[in-house]
N, C-alpha and C positions, 0 to 999 in steps of 0.2 A: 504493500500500500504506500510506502512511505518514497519506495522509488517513481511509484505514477505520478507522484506529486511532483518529483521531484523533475519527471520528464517533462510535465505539463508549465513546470515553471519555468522549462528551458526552452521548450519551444519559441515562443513569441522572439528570444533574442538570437537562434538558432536559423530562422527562415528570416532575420531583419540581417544576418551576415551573409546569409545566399543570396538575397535580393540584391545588396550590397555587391558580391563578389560577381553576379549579372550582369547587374547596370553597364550603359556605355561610360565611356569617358566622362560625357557631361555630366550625367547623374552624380555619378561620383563626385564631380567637383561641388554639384550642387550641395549635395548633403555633407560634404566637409567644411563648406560654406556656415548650410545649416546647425549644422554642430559647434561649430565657430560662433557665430550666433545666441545658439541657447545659452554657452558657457558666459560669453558676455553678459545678456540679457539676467541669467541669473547671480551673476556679481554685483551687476547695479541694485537688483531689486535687494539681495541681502547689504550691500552699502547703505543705502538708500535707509532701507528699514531701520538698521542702528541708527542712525543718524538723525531719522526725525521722533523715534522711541527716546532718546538724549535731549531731542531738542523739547520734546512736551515733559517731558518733567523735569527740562529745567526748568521751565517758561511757569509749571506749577508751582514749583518749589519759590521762584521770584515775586509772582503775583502775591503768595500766601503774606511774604514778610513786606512784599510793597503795600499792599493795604492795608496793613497794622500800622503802619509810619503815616501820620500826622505829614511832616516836612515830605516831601516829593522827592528830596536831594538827601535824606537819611543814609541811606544805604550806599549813595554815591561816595557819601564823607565818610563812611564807616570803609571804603572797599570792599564792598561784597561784592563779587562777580562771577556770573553766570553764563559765561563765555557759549553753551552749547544752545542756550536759549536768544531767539529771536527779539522778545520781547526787551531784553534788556541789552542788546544790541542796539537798539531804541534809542532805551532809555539813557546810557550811555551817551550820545550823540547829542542827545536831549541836554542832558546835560552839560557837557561838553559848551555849544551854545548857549546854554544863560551865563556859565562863567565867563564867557566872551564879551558877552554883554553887560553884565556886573564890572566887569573888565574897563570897557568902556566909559561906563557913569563916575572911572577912579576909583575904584573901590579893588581890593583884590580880593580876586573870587575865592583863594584857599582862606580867607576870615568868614565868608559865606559862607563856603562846606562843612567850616568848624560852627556854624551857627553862632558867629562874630557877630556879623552887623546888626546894626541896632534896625526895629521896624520902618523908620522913614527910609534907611539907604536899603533898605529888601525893597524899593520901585522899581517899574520896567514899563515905560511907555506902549501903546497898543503899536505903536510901530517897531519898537523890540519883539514883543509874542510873537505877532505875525511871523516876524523873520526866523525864531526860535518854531513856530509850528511847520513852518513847509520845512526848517531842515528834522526835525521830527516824520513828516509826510515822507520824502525824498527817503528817508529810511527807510521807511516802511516799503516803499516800493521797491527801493534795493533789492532789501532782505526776502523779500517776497521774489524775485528773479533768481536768489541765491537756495531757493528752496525749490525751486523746478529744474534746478541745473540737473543735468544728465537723463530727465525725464523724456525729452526730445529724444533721445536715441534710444529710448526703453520704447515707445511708442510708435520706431520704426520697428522696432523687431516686431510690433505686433500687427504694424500694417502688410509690412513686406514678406514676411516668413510664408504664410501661405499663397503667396502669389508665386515666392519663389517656386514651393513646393509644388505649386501646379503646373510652372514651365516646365519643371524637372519632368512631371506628368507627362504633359502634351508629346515631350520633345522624345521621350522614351519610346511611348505606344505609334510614336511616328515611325522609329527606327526599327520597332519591333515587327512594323507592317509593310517596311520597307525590305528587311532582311529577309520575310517570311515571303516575298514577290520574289526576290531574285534569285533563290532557291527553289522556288517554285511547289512548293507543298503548304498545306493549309488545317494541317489537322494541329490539336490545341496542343502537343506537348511539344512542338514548332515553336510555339506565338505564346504558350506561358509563362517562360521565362523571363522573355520581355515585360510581357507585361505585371508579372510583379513585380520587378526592378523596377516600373518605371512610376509604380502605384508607392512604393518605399518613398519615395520624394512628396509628396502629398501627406503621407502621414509624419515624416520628419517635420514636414513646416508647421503642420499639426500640434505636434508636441514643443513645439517652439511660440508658439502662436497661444496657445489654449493659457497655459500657467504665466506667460508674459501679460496678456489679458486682462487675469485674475490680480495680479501685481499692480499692473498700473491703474489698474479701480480703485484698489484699495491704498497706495502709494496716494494717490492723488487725491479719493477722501482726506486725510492724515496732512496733505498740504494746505487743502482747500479748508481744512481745521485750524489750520495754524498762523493762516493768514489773515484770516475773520478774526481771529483771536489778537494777530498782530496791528492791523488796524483799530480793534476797539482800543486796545491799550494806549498807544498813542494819542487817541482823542480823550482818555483817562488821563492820561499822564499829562497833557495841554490844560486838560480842565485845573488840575492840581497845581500846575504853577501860575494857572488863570488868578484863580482864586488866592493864594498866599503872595504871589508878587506882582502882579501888576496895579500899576496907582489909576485909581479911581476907578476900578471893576463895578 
């Protein structure tokens, strides 16, 4: 019993190496193409996946202590930093700009972040924010191009792979009908061989295409999560220096 099993497990990769060792030329190349492909395709999606699994619990773990802070620049002055998170990517830049701007009024922005200044020099004219909110904006859209990087060519594998797989197709049962004319016989153990080799390419792209698919749905939920999320923050984080530094709010 335990050898039936054991035949049955072998078959499916047993007839994908005789298709394989069939095929013309091209096939061949297609499906080392192919296989070149998946190996890619699934290195980005396992990249990809730590990468934004790091960046939402940093972006958790930031939000948690940024909402408990009263001051909007707490954590700035304290150096806490959350390098894997989007969100304070931000906030950082954010940052960054108002001490530019505290900068500017004479003041030096490190008596700011130590929560030096006294209430009247904590002002920022509506034409300071402004300039303090689009480079806040301007982040966010960065960050948010820096979160689809490589998604582009995760979502050629998942356009291209079965088209390749289908030339690979066409091009085989052309050869297979082409070889089966010039030898002049027509019975199927002539013309089967062709044609499973050339039906192997269809299912390669297949298997390249299906789980690439499944990856960039859910890769790009997980972006499309973190972007909304990056956005609101910014306009949180605007609001919070709205309200604590700008004169005459």
């Amino acid at each position: 019993m335990m050898l039936d099993h054991l035949v049955l497990f072998q078959l499916p990769l047993a007839d994908f190496l005789y298709s394989f060792r069939e095929s013309n030329p091209s096939g061949k190349v297609i499906v080392i193409l192919l296989f070149i492909g998946s190996i890619y395709a699934w290195t980005i999606m396992a990249t990809k996946y730590a990468e934004l699994r790091r960046a939402r619990l940093a972006s958790r773990r930031f939000l948690q202590i940024f909402r408990k802070e009263k001051d909007p620049l707490a954590m700035y002055a304290r150096k806490q930093q959350f390098f894997d998170s989007p969100l304070y990517r931000v906030y950082e830049e954010g940052c960054k700009a108002l001490g530019q701007e505290i900068e500017a009024l004479g003041h030096n922005p490190d008596e700011l972040f130590m929560a030096n200044l006294s209430p009247d020099a904590e002002t920022l004219s509506l034409h300071q924010f402004e300039g303090i909110k689009n480079i806040a904006d301007r982040s966010v859209s960065d960050h948010n191009l820096f979160l689809e990087r490589r998604m582009t060519l995760l979502a050629t594998a998942v356009t291209t792979s079965p088209f390749l797989g289908l030339l690979g197709t066409v091009w085989g049962v052309m050869s297979a009908f082409t070889g089966m004319a010039a030898v002049g016989t027509s019975t199927l153990s002539a013309v089967a061989p062709g044609i499973a080799a050339a039906l192997m390419t269809t299912v390669m792209g297949l298997l390249v295409a299906l789980p690439s698919t499944i990856g960039y749905n859910l890769l790009s939920g997980t972006i499309s999560e973190l972007q909304v999320q990056t956005t609101n923050f910014a306009q949180e984080f605007t609001d919070k220096i709205k309200s604590s530094y700008l004169r005459n709010h």
